[in-house]
C-alpha positions as CSV (number, residue, x, y, z in Angstrom):
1,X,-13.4,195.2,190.6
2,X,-16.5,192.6,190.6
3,X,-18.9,192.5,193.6
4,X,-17.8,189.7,195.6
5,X,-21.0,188.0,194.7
6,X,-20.0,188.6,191.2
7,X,-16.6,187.3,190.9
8,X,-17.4,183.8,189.5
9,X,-20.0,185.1,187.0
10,X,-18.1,188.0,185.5
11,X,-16.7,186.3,182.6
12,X,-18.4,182.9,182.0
13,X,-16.5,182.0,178.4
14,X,-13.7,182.9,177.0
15,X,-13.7,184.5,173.7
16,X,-12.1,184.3,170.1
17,X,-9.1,186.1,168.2
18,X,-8.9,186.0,165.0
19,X,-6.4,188.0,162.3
20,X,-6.1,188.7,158.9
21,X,-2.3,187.9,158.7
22,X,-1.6,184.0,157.4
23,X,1.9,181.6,157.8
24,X,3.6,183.8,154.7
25,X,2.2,186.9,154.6
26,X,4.3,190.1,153.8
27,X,5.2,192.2,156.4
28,X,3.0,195.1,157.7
29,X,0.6,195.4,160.3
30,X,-2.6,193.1,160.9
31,X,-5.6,194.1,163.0
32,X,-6.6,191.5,165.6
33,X,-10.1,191.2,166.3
34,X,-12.9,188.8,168.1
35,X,-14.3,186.3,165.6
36,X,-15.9,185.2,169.0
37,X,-16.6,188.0,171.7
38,X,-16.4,186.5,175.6
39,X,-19.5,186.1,177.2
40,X,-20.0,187.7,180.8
41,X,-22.4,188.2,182.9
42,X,-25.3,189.8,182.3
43,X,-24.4,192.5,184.7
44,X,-21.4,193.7,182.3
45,X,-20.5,194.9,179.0
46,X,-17.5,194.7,176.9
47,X,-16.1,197.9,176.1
48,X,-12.8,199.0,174.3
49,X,-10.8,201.3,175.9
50,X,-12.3,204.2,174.4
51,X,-15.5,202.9,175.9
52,X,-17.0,201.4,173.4
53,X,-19.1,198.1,173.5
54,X,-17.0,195.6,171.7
55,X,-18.9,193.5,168.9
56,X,-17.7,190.7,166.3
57,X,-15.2,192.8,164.3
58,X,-14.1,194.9,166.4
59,X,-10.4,195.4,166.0
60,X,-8.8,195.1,169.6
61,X,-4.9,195.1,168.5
62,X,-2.3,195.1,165.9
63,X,-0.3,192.2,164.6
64,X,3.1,193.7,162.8
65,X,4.7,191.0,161.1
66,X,8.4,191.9,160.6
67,X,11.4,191.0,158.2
68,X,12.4,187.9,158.6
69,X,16.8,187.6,159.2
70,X,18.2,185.7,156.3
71,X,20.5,184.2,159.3
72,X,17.1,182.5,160.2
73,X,16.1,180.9,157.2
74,X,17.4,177.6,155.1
75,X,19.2,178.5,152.2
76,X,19.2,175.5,149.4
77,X,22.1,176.4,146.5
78,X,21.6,174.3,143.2
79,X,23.1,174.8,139.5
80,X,26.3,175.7,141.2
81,X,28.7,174.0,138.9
82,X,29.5,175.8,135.5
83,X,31.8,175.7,132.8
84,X,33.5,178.7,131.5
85,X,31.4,180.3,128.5
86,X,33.4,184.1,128.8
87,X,30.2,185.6,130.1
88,X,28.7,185.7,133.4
89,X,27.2,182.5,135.1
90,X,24.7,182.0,138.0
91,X,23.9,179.9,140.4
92,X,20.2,179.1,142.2
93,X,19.2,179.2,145.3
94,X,15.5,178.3,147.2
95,X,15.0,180.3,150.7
96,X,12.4,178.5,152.9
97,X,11.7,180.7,156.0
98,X,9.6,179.6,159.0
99,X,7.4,176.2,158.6
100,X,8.8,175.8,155.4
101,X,7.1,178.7,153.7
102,X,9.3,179.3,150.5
103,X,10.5,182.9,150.0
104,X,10.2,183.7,146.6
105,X,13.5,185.7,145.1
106,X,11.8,188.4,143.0
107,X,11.3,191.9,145.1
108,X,13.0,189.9,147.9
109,X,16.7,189.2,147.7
110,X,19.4,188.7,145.2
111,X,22.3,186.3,144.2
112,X,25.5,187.7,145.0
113,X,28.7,186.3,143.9
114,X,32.1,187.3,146.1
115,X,36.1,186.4,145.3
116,X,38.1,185.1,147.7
117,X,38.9,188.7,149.0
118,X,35.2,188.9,149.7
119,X,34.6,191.7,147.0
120,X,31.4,191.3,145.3
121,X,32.3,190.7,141.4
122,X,30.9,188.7,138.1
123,X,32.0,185.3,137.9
124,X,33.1,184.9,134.4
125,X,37.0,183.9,135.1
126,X,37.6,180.1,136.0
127,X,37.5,179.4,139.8
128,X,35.4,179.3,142.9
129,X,33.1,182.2,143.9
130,X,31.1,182.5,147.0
131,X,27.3,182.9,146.8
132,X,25.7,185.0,148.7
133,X,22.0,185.8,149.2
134,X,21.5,189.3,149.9
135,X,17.7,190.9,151.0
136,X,16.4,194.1,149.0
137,X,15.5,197.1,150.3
138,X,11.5,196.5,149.7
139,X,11.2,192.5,150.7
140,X,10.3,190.3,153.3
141,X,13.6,189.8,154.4
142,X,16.6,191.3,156.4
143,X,20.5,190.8,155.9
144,X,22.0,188.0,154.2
145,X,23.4,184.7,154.4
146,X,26.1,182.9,153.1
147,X,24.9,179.8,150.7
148,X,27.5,178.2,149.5
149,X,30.5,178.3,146.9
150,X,29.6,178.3,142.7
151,X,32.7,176.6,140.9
152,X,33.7,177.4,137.4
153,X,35.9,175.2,135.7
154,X,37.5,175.4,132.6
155,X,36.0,174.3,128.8
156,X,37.5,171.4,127.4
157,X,39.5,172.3,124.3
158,X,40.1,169.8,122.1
159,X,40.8,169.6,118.2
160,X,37.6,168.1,117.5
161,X,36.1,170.5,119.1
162,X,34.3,172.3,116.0
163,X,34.2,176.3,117.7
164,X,37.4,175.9,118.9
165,X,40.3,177.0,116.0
166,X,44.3,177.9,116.4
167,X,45.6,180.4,113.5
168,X,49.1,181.0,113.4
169,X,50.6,183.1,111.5
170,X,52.5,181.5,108.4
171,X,56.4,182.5,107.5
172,X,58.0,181.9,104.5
173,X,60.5,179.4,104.3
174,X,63.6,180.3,103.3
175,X,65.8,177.4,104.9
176,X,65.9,178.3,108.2
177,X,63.6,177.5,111.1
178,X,60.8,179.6,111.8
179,X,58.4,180.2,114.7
180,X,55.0,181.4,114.2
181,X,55.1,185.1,113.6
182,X,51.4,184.8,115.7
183,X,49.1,182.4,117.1
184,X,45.5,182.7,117.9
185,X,43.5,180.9,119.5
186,X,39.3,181.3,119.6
187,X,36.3,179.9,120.5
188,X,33.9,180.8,117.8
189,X,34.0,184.4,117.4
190,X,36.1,185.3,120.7
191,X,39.8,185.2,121.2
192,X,40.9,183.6,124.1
């Protein structure tokens, strides 16, 4: 304790912490540290509690910034509405985490696409998928969090329609009616 005469002189200003970490910055651990030491009286000295006299600099605890649960962030879905093409589609989706701060996708998570069974799959197949953002291993975030549905609907087919063509096969005409012996039907190079 202070000598009662003392007591109101011990610590005359408070002083400054500063750290290293910023609004955004990846997780990890951040010394904390007086950009300002306290001033006391002249009676005293700072110390740490190793004993040593504290100084500008001196490193006096640790920040750990940790992953962030997607379940806390604002998930944003956009290009969510395709046409079929045969081949897997995406969707896109912006994560803003606290004050706004964008969380950029790459190294952090990944666009996940789920039927209606909740099985993660490709959506290539006309219909309505659920997208899902899902954290890596090695980012800034934790979990995931549903974002919203990605729909795709089927191509128009139409005669005009220049990489669309019907082949069926031709029979010989004897008389009689015939059906097609086949029928194919492909958009440019694929058969449908």
């Amino acid at each position: 304790g202070y000598p009662e005469s003392d007591k109101a002189h011990a610590v005359l200003t408070q002083g400054t912490l500063t750290t290293t970490a910023v609004a955004g910055s990846s997780v990890g651990d951040y010394p904390i540290m007086f950009s300002v030491l306290p001033t006391v009286g002249e009676n005293y000295t700072l110390v740490n509690s190793s004993g040593t006299a504290l100084t500008t600099g001196t490193q006096v605890g640790t920040l750990s910034v940790l992953k962030l649960p997607l379940s806390m962030t604002t998930v944003t879905l956009s290009d969510n509405e395709k046409t079929y093409t045969g081949s897997a589609v995406s969707a896109s989706a912006s994560v803003m985490g606290d004050n706004n701060i964008p969380i950029p996708q790459a190294g952090n998570f990944t666009l996940v696409y789920q039927d209606a069974d909740g099985n993660d799959v490709e959506p290539i197949d006309v219909g309505t998928y659920a997208v899902v953002v899902r954290a890596t291993d090695s980012g800034d975030v934790v979990g995931e969090k549903e974002a919203g549905m990605l729909t795709i609907t089927p191509k128009p087919v139409s005669t005009s329609t220049e990489s669309i063509t019907i082949e069926a096969g031709k029979p010989t005409y004897d008389g009689t009616p015939k059906e097609p012996t086949s029928l194919v039907v492909k958009d440019g190079d694929k058969t449908i």
